[in-house]
C-alpha positions in Angstrom: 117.3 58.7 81.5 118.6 61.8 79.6 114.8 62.5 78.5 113.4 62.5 81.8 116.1 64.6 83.3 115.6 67.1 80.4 111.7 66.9 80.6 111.8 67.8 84.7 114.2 70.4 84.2 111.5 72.1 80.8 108.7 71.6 83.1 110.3 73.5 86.2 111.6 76.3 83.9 107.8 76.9 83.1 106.6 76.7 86.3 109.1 79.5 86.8 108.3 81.5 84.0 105.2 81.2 84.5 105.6 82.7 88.1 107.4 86.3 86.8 104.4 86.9 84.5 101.9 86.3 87.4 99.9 89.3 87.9 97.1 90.4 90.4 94.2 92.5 90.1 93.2 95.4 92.7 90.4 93.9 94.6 87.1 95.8 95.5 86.6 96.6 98.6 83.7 97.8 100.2 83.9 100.2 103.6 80.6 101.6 104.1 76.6 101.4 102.9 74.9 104.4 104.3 72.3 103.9 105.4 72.8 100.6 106.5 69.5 99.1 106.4 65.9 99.9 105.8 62.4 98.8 106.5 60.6 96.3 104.8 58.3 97.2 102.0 60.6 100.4 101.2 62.9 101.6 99.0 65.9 103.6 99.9 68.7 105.0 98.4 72.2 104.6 99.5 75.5 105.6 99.1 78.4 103.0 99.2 82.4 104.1 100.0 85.6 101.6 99.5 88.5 101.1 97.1 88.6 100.4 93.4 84.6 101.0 93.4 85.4 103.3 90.5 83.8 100.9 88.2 80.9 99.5 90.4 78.6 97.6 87.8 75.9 96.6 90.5 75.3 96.0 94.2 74.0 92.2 95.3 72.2 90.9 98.6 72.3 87.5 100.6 68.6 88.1 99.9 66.3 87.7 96.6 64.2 89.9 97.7 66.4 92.5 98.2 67.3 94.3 95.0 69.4 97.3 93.6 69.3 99.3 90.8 72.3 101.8 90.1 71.4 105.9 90.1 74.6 107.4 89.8 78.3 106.7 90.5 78.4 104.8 93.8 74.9 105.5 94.6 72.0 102.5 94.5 68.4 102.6 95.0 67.6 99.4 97.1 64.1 98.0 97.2 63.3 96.1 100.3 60.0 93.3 99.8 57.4 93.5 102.0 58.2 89.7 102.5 61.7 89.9 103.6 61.7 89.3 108.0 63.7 91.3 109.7 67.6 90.4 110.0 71.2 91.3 108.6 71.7 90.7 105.2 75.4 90.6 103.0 75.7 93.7 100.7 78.2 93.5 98.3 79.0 95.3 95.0 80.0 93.8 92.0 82.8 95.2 88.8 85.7 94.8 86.4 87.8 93.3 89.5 84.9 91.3 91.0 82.9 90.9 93.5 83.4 93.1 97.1 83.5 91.6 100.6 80.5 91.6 102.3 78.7 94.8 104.3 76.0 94.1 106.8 72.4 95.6 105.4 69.6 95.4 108.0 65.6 95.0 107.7 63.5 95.7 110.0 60.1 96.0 110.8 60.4 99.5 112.5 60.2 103.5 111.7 63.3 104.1 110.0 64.8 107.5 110.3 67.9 108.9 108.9 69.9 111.8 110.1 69.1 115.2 107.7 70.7 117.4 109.1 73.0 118.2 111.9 71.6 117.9 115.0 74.8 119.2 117.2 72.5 121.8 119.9 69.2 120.9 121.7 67.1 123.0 119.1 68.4 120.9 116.2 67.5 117.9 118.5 66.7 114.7 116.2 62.6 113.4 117.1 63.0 109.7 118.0 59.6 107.8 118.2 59.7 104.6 120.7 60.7 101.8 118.4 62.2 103.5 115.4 65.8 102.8 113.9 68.0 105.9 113.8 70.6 105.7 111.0 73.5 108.2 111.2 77.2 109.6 112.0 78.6 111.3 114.4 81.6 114.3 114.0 84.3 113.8 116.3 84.1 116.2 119.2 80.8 117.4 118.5 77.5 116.1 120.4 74.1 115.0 119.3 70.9 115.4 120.3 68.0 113.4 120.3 64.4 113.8 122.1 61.4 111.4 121.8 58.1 111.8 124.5 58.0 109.5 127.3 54.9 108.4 129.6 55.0 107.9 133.0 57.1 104.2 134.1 57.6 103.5 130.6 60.1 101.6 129.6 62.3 102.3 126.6 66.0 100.9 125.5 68.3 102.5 123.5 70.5 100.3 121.7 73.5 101.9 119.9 75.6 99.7 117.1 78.4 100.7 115.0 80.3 99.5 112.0 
């Protein structure tokens, strides 16, 4: 009786200790890949934002045929197959602390354009042809423009998404 008393009592204590010593890791987090998607058959390079991406080793997709090679610090160039169809993908990166939580990466089968330069008066305006994919930010309080050509009772859609 005294031994099993006295072996309860050993094993709580290092449960216990074990508890103080317990110690967790920051955990990567990835905010943003910009641009957030490409078309397929390209490659494109993107920039990724986030905490504790200071030691990014790579950048992974829900996709084999969606690959990344590292250029610079928090930069990828991403190579798209031609045989991926069109459709979100998970982006994540991976480091010393892990692996991220996923960011949506799109393919598509259309024009893909991203924004340059600022394009904040109607001279500056931003050339959309019907059907392409416009990737871009916006500054708060500013406007954008945008102009594409049009033909008489044609029918176009402008879909607008954000993160």
């Amino acid at each position: 009786m005294r031994i099993a008393v006295r072996s309860i009592f050993v094993a709580a204590a290092g449960l216990f200790g074990a508890s103080l010593f317990a110690v967790e890791l920051p955990a990567i987090q990835l905010t943003t890949v910009f641009p957030p998607g490409a078309k397929a058959g390209s490659e494109v390079e993107v920039g990724i934002t986030g905490a504790e991406i200071e030691e990014t080793a790579a950048m992974r997709f829900s996709h084999p045929g969606i690959t990344a090679k590292m250029k610079a610090a928090n930069r990828f160039v991403v190579t798209i197959a031609p045989d991926v169809p069109p459709g979100i993908y998970d982006a994540r990166i991976t480091g010393l602390s892990g692996i991220s939580n996923p960011r949506a990466f799109v393919v598509s089968d259309q024009t893909e354009i991203v924004k340059a330069k600022a394009n904040n008066s109607p001279a500056d305006a931003v050339e959309l042809p019907p059907g392409a994919v416009f990737s871009g930010s916006t500054t708060a309080a500013a406007n954008d423009y945008f102009k594409f050509t049009a033909k008489k009772d044609q029918r176009l859609l402008v879909e607008c998404l954000g993160p």
